[in-house]
GUKOL-430753 format. One line per field, with one value per atom (N, C-alpha, C): residue number from 1; residue in one letter; atom name; x, y, z. Coordinates in Angstrom, 2 decimals, padded with zeros to 5 digits. Layout:
GUKOL-430753
pos: [NUM,...]
code: [A,...]
site: [CA,...]
px: [X,...]
py: [Y,...]
pz: [Z,...]
end
This chain:
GUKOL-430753
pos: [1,1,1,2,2,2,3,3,3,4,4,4,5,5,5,6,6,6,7,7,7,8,8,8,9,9,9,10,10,10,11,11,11,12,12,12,13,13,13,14,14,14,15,15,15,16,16,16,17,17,17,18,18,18,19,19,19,20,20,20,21,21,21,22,22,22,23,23,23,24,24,24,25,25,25,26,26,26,27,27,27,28,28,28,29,29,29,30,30,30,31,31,31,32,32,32,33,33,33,34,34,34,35,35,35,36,36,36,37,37,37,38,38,38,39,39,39,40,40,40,41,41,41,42,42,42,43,43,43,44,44,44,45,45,45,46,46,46,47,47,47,48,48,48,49,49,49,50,50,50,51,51,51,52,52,52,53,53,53,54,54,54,55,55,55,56,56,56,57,57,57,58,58,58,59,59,59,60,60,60,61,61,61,62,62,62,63,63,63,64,64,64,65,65,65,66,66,66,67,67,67,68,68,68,69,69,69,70,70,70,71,71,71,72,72,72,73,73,73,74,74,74,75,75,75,76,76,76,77,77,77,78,78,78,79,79,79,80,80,80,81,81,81,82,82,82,83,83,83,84,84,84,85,85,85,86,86,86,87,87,87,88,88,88,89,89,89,90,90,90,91,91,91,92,92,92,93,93,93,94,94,94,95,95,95,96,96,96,97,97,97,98,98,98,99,99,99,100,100,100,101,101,101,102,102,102,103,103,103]
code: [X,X,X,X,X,X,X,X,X,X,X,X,X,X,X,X,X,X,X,X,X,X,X,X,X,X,X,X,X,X,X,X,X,X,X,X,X,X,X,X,X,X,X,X,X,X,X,X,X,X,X,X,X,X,X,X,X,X,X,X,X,X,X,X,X,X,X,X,X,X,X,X,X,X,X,X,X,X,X,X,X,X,X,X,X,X,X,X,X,X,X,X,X,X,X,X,X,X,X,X,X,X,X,X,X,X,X,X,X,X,X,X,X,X,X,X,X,X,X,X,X,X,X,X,X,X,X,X,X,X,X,X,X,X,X,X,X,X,X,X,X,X,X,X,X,X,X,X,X,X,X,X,X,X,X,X,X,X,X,X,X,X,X,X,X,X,X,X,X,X,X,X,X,X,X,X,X,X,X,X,X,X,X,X,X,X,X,X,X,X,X,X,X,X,X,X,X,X,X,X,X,X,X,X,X,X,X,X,X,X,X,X,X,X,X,X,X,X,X,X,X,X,X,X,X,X,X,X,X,X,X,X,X,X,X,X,X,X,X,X,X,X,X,X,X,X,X,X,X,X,X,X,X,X,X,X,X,X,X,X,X,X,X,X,X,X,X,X,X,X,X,X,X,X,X,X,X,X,X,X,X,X,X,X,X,X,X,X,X,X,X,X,X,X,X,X,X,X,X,X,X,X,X,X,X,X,X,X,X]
site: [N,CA,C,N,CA,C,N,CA,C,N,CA,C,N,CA,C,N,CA,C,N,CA,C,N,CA,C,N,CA,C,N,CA,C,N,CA,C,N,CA,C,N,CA,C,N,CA,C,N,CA,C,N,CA,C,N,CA,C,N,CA,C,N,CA,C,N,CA,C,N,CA,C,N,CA,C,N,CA,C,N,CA,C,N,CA,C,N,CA,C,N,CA,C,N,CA,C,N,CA,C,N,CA,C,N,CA,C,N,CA,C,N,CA,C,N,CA,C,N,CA,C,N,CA,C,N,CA,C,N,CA,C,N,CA,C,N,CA,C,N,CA,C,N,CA,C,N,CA,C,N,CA,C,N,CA,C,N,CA,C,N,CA,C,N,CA,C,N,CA,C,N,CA,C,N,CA,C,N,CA,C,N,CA,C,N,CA,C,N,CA,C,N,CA,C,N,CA,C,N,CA,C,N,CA,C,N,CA,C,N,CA,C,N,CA,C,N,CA,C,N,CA,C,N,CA,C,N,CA,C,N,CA,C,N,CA,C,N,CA,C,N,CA,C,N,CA,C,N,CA,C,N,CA,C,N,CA,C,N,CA,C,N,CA,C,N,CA,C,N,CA,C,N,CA,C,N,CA,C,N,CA,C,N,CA,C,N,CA,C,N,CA,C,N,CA,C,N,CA,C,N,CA,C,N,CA,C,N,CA,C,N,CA,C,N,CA,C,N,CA,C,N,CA,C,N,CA,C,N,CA,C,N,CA,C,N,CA,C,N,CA,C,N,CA,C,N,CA,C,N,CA,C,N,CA,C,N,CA,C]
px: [024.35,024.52,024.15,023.01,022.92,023.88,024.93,025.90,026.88,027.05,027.93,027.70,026.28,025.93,025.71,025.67,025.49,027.11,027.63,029.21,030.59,030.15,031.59,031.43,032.53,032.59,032.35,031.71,031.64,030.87,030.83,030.06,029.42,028.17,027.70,026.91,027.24,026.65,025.93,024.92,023.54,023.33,023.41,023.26,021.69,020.99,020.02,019.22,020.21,019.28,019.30,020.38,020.56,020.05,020.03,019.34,020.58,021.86,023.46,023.79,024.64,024.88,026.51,027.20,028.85,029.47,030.45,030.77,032.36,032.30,033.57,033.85,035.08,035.78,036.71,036.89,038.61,039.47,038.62,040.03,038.91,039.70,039.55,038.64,039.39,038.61,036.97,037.24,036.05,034.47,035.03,033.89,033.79,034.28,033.89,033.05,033.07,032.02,030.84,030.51,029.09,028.57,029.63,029.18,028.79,029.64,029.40,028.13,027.13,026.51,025.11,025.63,024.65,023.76,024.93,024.66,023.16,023.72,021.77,020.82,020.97,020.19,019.74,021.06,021.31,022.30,021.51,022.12,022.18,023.41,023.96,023.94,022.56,022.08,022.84,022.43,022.75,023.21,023.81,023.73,024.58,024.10,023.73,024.71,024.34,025.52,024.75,023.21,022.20,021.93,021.74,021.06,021.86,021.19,021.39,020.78,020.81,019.75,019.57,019.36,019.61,018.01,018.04,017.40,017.57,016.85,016.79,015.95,015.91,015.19,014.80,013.34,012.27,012.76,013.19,013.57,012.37,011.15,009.69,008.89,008.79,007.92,008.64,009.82,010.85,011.20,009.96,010.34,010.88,011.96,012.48,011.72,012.44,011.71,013.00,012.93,013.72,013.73,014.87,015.12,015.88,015.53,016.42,016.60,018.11,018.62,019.31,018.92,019.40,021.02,021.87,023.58,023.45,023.87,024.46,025.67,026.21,027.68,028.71,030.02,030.98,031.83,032.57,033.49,034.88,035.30,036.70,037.85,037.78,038.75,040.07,040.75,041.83,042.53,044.03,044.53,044.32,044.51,043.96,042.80,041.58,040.51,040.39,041.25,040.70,039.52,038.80,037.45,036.85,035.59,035.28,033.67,032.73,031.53,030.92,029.56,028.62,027.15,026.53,025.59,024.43,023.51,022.44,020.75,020.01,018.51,018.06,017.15,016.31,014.81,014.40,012.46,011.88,012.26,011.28,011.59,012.78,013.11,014.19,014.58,015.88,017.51,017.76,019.24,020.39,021.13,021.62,023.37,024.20,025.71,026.17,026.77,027.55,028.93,029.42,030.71,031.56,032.51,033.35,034.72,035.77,036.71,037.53,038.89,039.55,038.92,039.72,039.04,039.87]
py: [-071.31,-070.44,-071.17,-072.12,-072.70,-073.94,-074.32,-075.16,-073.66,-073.15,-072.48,-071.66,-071.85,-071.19,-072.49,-073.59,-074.97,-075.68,-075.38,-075.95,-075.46,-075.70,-075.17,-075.24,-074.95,-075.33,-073.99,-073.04,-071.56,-071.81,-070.70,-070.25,-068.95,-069.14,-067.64,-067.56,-066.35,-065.55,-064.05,-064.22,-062.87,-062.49,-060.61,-059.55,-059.78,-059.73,-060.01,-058.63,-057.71,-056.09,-055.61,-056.19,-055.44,-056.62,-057.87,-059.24,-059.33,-058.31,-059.12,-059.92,-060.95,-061.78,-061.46,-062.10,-062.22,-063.93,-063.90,-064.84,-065.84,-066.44,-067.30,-068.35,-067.97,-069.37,-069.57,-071.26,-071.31,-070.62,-070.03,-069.72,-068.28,-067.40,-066.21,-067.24,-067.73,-068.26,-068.43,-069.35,-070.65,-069.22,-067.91,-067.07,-066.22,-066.09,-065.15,-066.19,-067.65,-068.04,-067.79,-067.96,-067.97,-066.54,-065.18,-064.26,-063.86,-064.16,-064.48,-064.77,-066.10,-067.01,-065.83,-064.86,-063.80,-062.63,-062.63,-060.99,-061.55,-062.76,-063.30,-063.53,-063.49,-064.13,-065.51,-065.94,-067.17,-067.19,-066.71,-065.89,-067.40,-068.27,-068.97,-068.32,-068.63,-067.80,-068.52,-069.46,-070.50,-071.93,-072.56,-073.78,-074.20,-075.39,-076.39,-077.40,-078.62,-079.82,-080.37,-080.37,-081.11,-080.51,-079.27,-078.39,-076.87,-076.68,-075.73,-074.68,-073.71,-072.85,-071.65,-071.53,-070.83,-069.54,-068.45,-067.47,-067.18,-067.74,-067.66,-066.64,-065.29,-064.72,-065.46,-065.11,-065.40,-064.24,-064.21,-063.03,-062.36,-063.43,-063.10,-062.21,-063.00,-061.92,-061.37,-061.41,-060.66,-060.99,-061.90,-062.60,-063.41,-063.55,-064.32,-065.70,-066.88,-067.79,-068.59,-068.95,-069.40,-071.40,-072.06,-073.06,-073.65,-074.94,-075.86,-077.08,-077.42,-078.54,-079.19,-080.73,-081.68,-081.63,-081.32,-081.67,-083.62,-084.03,-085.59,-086.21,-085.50,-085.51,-084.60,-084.06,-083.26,-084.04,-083.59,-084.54,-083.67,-083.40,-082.26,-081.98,-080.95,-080.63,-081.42,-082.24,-083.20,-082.87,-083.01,-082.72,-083.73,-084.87,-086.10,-086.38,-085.44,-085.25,-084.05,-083.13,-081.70,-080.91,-081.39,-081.15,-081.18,-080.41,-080.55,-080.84,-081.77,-082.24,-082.20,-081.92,-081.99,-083.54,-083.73,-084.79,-083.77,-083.32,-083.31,-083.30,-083.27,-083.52,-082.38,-081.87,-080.90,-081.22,-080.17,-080.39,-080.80,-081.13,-082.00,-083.62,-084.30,-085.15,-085.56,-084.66,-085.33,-084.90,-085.76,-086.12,-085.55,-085.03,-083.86,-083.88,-084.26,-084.14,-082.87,-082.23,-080.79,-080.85,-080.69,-080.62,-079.33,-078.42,-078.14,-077.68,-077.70,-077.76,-077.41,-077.88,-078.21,-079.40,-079.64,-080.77,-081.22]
pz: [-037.94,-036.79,-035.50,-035.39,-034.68,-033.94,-034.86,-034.38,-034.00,-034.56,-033.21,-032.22,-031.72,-030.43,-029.47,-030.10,-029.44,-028.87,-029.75,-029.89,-029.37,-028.51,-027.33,-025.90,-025.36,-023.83,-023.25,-023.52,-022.35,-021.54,-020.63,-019.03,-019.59,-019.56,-019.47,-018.19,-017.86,-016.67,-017.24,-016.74,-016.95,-015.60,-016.26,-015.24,-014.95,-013.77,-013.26,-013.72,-013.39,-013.21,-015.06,-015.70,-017.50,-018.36,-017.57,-018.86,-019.67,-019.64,-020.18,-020.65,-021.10,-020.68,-021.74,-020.45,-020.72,-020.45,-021.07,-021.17,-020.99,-020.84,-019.99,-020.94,-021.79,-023.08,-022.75,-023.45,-023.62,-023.95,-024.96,-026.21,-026.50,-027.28,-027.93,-029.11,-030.03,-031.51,-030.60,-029.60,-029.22,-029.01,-027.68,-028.13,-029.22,-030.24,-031.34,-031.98,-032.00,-032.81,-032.27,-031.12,-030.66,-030.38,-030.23,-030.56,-031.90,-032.78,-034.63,-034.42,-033.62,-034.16,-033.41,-032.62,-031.96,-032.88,-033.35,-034.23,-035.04,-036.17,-036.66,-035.77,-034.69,-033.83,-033.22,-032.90,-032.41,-031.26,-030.28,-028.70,-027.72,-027.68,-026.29,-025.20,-024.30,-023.11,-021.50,-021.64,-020.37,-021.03,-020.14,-019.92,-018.55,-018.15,-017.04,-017.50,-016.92,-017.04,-017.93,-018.06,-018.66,-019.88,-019.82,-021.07,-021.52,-022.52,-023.04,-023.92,-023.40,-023.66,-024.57,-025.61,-027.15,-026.65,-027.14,-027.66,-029.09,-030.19,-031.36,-031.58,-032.73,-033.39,-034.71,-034.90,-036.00,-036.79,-037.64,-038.80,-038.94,-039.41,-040.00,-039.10,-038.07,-036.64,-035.85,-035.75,-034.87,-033.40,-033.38,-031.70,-031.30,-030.53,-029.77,-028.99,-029.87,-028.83,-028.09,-027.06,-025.99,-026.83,-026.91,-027.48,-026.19,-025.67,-024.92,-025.40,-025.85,-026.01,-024.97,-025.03,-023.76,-024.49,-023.37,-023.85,-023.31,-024.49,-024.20,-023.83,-025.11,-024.61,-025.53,-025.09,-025.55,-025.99,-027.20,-027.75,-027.82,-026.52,-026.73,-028.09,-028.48,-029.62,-028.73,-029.64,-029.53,-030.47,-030.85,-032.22,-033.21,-032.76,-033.30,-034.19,-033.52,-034.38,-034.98,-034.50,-034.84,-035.07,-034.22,-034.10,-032.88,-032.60,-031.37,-031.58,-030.61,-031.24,-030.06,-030.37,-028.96,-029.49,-029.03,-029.06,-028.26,-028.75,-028.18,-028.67,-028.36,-028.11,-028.43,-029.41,-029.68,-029.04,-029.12,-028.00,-028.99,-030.33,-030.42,-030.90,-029.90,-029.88,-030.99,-031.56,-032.79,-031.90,-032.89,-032.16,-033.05,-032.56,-033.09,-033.02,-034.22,-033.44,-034.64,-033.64,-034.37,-034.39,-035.37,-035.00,-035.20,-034.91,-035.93,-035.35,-036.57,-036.55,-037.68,-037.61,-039.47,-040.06,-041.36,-042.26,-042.20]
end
C-alpha cells in the first residue's frame, strides 16, 4: 500500500478549514491507486518537488503518524518500460525504488 501512495505523479491540495484533501492525476487508473492505497491507511497527503508526505495508520494504536520521504527521482510510465518508478529516501535513511506497472 505504501508503493502506491508513493508512486505517481498527483497534486494534492488540502482544505485548510475541513483538513480534505483532493486530488489532481493523470489518469483515472493513476488516482484510484492511491485512493485504494487510503482506505488501509496509507493517505498521500502532500508533496513538494523534494518530498513527499504519507499519513500512515498504526492498525495496533490507531494513530496516525505523519511519514516524509525525500523524492529522488521519477521514472515516467513509457510504453517501452511499461512501468512507472519513483527513487526515494525513507527517514530512516534507506533507499527505496517502487515501481509499478504491467509485467
Amino acid at each position: 500500500m505504501c508503493l502506491l501512495a508513493l508512486c505517481h505523479t498527483a497534486i494534492s491540495e488540502v482544505d485548510e478549514k475541513t483538513v480534505k484533501v483532493s486530488y489532481e492525476a493523470e489518469s483515472l487508473d493513476e488516482a484510484a491507486f492511491f485512493i485504494a492505497a487510503r482506505e488501509p491507511g496509507f493517505e498521500f497527503y502532500e508533496r513538494t518537488q523534494l518530498t513527499i508526505l504519507l499519513r500512515e495508520l498504526n492498525s495496533a494504536s490507531g494513530k496516525i503518524t505523519e511519514r516524509t520521504y525525500k523524492l529522488l527521482n521519477i521514472l515516467q510510465f513509457t510504453i517501452a518500460r511499461k512501468r512507472m518508478s519513483v527513487i526515494v529516501r525513507d527517514e530512516e535513511g534507506k533507499l527505496l525504488l517502487l515501481s509499478k506497472g504491467a509485467n
